[in-house]
C-alpha distance (Angstrom), angle and dihedral (degrees) to the residues before:
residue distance angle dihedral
X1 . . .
X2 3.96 . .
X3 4.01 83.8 .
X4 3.79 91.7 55.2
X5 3.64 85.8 42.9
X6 3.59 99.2 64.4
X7 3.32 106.9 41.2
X8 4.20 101.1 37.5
X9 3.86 125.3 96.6
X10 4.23 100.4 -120.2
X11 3.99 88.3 -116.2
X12 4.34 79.3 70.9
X13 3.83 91.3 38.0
X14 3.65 81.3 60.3
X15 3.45 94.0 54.2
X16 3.38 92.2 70.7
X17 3.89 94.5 82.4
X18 3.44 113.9 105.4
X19 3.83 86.5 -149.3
X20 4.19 113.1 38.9
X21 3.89 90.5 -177.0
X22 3.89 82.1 75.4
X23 4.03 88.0 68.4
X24 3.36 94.4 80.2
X25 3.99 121.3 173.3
X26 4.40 101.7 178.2
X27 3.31 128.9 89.6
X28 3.99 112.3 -102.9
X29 3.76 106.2 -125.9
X30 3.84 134.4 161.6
X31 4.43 87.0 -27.9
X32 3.12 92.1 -46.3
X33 3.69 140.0 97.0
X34 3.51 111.3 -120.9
X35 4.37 131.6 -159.3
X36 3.59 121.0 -156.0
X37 4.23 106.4 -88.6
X38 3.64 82.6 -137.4
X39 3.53 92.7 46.3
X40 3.89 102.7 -124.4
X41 3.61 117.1 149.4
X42 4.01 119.1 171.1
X43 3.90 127.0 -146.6
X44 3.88 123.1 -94.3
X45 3.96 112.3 -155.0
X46 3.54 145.2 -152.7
X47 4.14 107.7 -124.4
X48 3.54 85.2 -161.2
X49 3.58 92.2 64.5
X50 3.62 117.4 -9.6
X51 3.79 99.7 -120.2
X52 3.58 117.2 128.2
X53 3.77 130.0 -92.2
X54 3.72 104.7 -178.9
X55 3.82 153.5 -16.7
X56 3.92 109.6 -113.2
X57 3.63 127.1 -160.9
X58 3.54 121.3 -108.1
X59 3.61 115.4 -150.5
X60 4.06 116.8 -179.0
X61 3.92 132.7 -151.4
X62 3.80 96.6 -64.2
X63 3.67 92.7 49.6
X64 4.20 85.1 45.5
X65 3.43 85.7 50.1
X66 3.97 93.2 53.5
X67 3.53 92.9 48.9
X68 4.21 88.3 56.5
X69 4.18 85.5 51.0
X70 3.48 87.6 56.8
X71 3.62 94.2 41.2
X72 3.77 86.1 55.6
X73 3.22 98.8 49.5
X74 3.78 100.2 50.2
X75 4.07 89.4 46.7
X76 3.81 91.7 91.7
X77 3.78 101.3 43.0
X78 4.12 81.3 53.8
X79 3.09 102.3 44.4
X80 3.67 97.8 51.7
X81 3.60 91.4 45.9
X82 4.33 105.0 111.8
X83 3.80 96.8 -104.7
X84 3.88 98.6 -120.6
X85 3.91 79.4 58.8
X86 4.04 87.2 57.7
X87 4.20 79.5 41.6
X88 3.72 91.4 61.0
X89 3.30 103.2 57.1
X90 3.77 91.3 38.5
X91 4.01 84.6 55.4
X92 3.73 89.8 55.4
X93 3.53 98.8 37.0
X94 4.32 78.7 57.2
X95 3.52 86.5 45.9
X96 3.61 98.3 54.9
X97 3.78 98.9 51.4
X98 3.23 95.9 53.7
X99 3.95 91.6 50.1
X100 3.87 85.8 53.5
X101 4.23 96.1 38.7
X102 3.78 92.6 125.0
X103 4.14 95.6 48.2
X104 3.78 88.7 45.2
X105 4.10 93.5 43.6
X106 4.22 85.1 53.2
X107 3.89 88.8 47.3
X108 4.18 90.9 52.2
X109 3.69 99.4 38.5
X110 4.05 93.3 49.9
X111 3.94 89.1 45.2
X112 3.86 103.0 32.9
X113 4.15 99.7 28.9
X114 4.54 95.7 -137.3
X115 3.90 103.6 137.1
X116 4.17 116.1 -93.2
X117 3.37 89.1 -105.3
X118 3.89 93.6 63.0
X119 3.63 93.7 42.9
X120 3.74 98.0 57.9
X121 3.66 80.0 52.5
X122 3.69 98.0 57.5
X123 3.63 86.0 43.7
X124 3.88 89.8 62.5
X125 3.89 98.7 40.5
X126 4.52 85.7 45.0
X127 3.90 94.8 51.8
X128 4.44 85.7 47.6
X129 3.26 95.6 67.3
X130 3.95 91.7 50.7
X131 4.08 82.7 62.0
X132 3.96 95.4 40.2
X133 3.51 90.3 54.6
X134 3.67 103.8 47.3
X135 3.57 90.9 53.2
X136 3.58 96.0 46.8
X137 3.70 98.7 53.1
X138 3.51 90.6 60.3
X139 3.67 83.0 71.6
X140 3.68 101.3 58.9
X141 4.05 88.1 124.3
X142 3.75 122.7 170.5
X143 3.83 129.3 -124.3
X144 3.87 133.3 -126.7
X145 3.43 108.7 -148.0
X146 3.86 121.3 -159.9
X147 3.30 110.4 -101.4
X148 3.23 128.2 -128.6
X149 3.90 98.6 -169.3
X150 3.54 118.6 75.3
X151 3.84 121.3 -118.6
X152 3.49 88.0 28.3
X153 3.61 145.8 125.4
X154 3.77 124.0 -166.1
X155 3.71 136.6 -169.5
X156 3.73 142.4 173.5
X157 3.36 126.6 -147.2
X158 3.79 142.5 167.4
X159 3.78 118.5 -133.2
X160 4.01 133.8 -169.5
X161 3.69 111.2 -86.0
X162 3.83 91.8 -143.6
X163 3.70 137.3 -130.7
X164 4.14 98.2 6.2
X165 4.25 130.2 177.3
X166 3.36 131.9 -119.5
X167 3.92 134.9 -163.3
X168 3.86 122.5 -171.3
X169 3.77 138.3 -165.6
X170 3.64 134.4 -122.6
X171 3.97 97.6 -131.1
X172 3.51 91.1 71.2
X173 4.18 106.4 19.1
X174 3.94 103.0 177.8
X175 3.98 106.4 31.2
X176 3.08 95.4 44.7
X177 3.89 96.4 55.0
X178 4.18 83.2 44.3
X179 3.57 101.8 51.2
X180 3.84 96.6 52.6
X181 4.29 92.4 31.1
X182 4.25 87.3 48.6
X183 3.77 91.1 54.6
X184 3.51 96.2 46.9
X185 3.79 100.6 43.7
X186 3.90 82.5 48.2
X187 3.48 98.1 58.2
X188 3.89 88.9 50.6
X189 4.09 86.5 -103.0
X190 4.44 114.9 137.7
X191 3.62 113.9 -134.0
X192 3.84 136.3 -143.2
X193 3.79 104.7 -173.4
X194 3.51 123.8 -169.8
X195 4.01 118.0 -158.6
X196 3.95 133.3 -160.1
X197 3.67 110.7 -74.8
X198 4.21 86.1 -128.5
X199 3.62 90.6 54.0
X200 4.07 107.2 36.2
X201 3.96 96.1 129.6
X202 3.67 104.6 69.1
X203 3.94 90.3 49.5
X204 3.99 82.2 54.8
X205 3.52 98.3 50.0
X206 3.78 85.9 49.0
X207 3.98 91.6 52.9
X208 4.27 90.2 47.5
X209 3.85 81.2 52.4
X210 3.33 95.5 48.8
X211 3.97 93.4 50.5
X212 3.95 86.8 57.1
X213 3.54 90.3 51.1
X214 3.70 94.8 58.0
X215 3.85 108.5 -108.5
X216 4.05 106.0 164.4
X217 3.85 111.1 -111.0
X218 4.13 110.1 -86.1
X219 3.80 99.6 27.2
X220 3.64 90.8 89.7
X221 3.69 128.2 43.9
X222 3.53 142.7 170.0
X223 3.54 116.6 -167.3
X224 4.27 108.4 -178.1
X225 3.43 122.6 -171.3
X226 4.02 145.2 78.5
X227 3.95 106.7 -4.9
X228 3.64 97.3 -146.5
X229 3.65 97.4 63.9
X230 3.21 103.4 28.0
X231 3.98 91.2 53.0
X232 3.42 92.1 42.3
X233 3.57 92.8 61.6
X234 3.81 93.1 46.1
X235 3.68 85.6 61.7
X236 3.71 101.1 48.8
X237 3.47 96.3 45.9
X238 3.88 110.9 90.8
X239 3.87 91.1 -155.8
X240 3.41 89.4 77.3
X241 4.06 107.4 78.1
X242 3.60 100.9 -173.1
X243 4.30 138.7 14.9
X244 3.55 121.3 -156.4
X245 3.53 114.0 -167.2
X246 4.16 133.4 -175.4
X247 3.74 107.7 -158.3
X248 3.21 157.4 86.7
X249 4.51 120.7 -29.4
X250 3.85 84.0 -126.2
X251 4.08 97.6 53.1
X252 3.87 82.0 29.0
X253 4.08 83.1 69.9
X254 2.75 97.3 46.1
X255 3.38 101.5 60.0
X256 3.65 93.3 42.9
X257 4.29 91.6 60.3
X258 4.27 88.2 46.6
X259 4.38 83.3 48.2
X260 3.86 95.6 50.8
X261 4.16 98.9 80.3
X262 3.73 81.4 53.1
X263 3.49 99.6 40.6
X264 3.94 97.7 -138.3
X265 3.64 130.0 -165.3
X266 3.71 99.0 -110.2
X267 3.71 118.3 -144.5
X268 3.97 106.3 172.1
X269 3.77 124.4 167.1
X270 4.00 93.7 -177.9
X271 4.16 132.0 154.9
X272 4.11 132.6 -18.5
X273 3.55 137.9 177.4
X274 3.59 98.7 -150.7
X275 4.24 108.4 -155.3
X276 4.11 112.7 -160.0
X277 3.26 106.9 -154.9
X278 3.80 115.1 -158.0
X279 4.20 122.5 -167.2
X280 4.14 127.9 -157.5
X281 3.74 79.2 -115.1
X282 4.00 85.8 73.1
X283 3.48 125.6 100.8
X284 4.10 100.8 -120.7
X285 3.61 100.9 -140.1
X286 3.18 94.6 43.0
X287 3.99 90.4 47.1
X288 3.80 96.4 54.1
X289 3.76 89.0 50.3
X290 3.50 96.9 57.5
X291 3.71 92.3 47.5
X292 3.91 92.6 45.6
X293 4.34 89.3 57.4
X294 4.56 81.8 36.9
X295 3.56 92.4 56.2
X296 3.68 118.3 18.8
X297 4.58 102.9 38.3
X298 3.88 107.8 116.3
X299 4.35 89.0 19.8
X300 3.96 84.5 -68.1
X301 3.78 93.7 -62.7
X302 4.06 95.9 129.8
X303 3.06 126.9 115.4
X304 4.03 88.2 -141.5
X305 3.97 83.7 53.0
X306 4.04 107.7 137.3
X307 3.72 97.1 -110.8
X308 3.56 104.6 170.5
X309 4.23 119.0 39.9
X310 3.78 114.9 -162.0
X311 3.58 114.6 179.9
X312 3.52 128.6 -179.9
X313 3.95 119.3 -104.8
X314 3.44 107.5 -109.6
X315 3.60 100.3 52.0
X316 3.82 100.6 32.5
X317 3.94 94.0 105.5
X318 3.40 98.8 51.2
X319 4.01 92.8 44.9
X320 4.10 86.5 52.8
X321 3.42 88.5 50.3
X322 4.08 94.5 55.4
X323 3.37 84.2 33.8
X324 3.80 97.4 65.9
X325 3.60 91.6 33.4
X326 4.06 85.6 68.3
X327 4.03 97.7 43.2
X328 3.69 86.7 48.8
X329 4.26 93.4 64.6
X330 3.76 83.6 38.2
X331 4.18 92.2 122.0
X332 4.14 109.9 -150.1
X333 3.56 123.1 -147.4
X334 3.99 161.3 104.6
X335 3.77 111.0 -37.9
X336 3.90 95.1 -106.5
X337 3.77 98.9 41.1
X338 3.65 107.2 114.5
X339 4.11 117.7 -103.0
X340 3.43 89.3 18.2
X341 3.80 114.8 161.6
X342 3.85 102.9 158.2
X343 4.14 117.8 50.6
X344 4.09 121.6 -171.9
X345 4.04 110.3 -90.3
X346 3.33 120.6 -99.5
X347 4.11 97.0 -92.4
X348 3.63 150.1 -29.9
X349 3.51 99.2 -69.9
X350 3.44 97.7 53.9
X351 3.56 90.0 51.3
X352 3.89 91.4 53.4
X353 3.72 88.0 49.5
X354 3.73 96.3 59.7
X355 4.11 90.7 40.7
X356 3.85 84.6 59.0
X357 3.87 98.0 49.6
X358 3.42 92.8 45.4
X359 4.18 94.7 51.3
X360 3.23 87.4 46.7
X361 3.73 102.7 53.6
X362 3.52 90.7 46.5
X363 4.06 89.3 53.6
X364 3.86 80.8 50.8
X365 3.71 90.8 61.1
X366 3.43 105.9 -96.3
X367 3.68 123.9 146.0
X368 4.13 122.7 -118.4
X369 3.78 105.5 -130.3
X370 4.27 101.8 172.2
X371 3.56 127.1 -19.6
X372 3.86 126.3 13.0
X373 3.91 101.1 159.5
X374 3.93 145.2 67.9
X375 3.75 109.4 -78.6
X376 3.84 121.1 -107.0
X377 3.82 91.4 -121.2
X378 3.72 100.7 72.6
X379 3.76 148.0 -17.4
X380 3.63 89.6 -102.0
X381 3.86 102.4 44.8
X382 3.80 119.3 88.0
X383 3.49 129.7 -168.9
X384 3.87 129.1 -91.5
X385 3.95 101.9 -106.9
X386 3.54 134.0 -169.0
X387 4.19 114.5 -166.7
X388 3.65 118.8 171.8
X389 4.06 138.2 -176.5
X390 3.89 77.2 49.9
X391 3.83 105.2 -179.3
X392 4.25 116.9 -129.9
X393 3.68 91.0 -123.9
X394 3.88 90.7 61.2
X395 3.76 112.7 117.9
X396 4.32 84.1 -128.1
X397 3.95 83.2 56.5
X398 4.02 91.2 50.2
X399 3.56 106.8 33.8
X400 3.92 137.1 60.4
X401 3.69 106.5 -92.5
X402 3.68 116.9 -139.6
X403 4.02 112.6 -177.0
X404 4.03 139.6 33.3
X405 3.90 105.4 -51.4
X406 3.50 117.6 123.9
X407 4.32 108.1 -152.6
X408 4.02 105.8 -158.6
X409 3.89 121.2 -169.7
X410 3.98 131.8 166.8
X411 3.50 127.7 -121.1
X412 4.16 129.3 -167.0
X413 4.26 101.6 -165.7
X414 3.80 136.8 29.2
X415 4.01 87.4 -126.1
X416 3.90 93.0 56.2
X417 4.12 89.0 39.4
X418 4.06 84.5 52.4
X419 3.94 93.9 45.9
X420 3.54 88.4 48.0
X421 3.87 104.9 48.8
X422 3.83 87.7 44.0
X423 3.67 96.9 55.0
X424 4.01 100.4 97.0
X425 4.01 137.0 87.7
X426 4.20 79.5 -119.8
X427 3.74 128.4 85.8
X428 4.04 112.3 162.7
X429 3.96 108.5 120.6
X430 3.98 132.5 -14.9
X431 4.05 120.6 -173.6
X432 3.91 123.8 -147.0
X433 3.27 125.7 -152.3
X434 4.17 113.3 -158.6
X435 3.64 141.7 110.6
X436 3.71 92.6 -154.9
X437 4.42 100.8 101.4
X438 3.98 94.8 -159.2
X439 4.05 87.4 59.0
X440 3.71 90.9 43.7
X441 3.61 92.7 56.8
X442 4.08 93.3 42.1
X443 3.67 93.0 42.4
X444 4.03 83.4 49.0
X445 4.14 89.3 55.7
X446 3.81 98.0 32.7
X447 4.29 106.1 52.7
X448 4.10 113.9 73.3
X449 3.47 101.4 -128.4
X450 3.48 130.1 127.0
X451 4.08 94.2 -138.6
X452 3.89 123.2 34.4
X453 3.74 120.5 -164.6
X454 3.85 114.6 -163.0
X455 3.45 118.1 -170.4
X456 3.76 98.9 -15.9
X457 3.86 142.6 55.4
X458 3.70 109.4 -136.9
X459 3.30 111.6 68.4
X460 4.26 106.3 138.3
X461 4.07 126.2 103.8
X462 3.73 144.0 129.8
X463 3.81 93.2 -76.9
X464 3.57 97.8 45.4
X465 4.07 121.6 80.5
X466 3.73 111.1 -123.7
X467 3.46 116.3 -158.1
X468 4.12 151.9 110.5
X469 3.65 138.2 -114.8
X470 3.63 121.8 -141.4
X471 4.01 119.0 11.5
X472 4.19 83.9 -10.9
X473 3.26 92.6 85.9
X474 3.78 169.0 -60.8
X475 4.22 120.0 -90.3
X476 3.71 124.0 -26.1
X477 4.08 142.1 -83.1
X478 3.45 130.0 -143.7
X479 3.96 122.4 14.0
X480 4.03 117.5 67.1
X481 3.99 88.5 -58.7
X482 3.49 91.6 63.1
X483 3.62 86.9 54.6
X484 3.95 96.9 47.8
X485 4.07 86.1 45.8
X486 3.68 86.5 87.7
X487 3.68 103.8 32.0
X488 4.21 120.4 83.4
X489 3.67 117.4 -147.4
X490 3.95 127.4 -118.8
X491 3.26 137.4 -162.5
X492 3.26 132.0 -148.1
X493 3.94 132.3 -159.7
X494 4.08 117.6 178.7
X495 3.65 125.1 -167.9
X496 3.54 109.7 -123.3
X497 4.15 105.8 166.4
X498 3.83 105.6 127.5
């Protein structure tokens, strides 16, 4: 495959899929797939390359705006449906990704760049949550509370929200849009979902699968095209009860000031600045292991990525040196090349970004280990990179860290290692390296994160809430809260004097 990779135009790349009426370039409105009225379209790329993939509609507010009506009018029809009916078709849309993994894999790796591998990978962890959630909605139960009024009767129970907006990255282009869009179908909610404009053709394959699987026409829509407006409209339109949003804290913001007027649920996974914090307790190999899959998985474009590494004194040569051992076999390359572990980044910008952290930490007095420079293969690829003695005030020590640079530091005492790792706006995961349980469980209370990995880098699912504290976030996905993020409560009190 990396042969035919190479040397193919992307219209025979393409070929490759086993199903072409997964490539879709329309707009998914109301059941139907919808072109621009204006006729704009916009270019998706290959990262790995640049060429182009395909020509994507570009709908504008009015066009948002009829995607909401239909939205609104398919809420009741969905909501009233018996919700192992809506689990049904959730269970086959499940079923179908997974039948198509290795068409939908090629369609993420030539738009978003993350090796094959990882993309099958996504595929598998996107099409879960379409089976988590169609269980768990069947278990939207009401309460009776006791009451404390006599000759009455009082219950509590959650009901859909109603038509509700998402907005999806590119790092991760199909779970993300399933993990919010699972939820909210759930709950009984419709969805109009907008997706990153360099990663539109995973969300569309998703939307073609979902037609198969039998969701009604206007409880799913995907509405591609220029974020701004199209966002902006989601927000002023009242229809629209909640917006979850995947991004950055800045565009996060944003969002939140155009949602006020409205008053939106808010459901907003945004930045982190994840710090791994690694003791002399730690077994070393098995250390740099965990912070190779913490801070190098999708090309280090996570937000979950290990940005910060603190390792205790004593053992912080010998961890650099295992360290480098593993970002030295780290193998750099297009998407679909075989043994790939390293893709390009998503665009230019992001590759500026990580040339200025790393310039700057070395003006900071940090030392260059491996690495340092854009990679050979292609404008967008950068090397993997390895700079330790990292100083705190280094912009890679303050910001969110989006590509594969490793930023090692020392620490002497849990209580400075603790001060440190808590001292940022961001809160969404921190890792902990240490076989010693009584620090596991303080490090567990004592670091403000919403998600604490011990021992371990995978830690996300269905059953598990995801979510960040501080400037990480807003609410949780995934796990029964997820579930309840787009549900409003009701209570009920019935007369029952004779």
């Amino acid at each position: 495959m990396a042969a035919v990779f190479a040397r193919t135009p992307f219209h025979d790349t393409l070929n490759q899929l086993g199903d072409r009426h997964l490539l879709r370039e329309l707009a998914y409105v109301n059941g139907r797939w919808t072109s621009s009225r204006q006729g704009k379209s916009f270019a998706v790329t290959d990262p790995a390359t640049g060429g182009t993939l395909a020509w994507v509609a570009s709908l504008d507010g009015d066009e948002t705006t009829a995607a909401i009506d239909a939205a609104d009018r398919a809420f009741a029809g969905w909501r009233d449906m018996l919700p192992q009916e809506r689990a049904g078709i959730l269970r086959k849309w499940c079923e179908l990704m997974l039948a198509a993994k290795d068409d939908l894999a090629l369609i993420m790796t030539l738009e978003q760049g993350k090796p094959i591998a990882e993309a099958r990978g996504e595929i598998d962890y996107a099409a879960s949550f379409l089976e988590w959630y169609g269980e768990e909605g069947k278990r939207l139960n009401a309460e009776s509370v006791t009451s404390h009024l006599a000759g009455a009767e009082m219950i509590v129970r959650r009901e859909a929200l109603g038509a509700v907006g998402i907005v999806t990255p590119w790092n991760f282009p199909s779970a993300m849009v399933t993990r919010k869009a699972a939820a909210a179908l759930a709950a009984g909610c419709t969805v109009v979902a907008h997706p990153s404009c360099e990663t539109p053709l995973s969300a569309l394959a998703l939307a073609e699968l979902a037609e198969r699987a039998g969701i009604p026409a206007g409880v799913f829509n995907v509405v591609t095209g220029d974020a701004a407006e199209i966002v902006g409209q989601m927000c002023a339109d009242k229809r629209l009860r909640a917006m979850s949003f995947t991004g950055s804290t800045e565009i996060g913001r944003l969002i939140a000031g155009q949602c006020a007027p409205t008053m939106k649920r808010l459901v907003m996974e945004l930045g982190g600045h994840a710090p791994l914090i690694v003791f002399a307790d730690a077994d070393i190999e098995k250390a740099a292991d965990i912070a190779i899959n913490a801070k190098f998985a999708t090309s280090g474009q996570d937000c979950l990525a290990a940005n910060r590494i603190y390792v205790e004194r004593p053992i912080l040569r010998a961890f650099n040196a295992a360290l480098a051992a593993r970002i030295a076999k780290l193998n750099v390359g297009g998407g679909l090349d075989a043994g790939v572990d390293i893709g390009p980044l998503m665009h230019e910008r992001a590759v500026a970004k990580v040339e200025e952290q790393v310039a700057d930490a070395l003006k900071r007095g940090a030392t260059l280990i491996s690495g340092g420079r854009r990679h050979h293969v292609g404008a967008l690829f950068y090397e993997p990179t390895l700079l330790t003695d990292v100083p705190d005030d280094a912009l890679i020590m303050r910001e969110e860290t989006f590509g594969p640079v490793a930023a090692v530091t020392s620490f002497d005492s849990e209580a400075e290692v603790i001060a440190r790792a808590n001292d940022t706006d961001y809160g969404l995961v921190a890792y902990v390296v240490t076989e010693n349980g009584a620090r596991q469980m303080r490090l567990g209370r004592a670091l403000d994160y919403g998600m604490v990995a011990i021992n371990r880098v995978k830690i996300t699912g269905g059953p598990v809430p995801f979510g960040g504290w501080k400037q990480s976030g807003l609410g949780r996905e995934g796990s029964r809260y997820g579930l309840e993020a787009f549900t409003e409560l009701k209570y009920l009190c019935i007369d029952t004097a004779a």
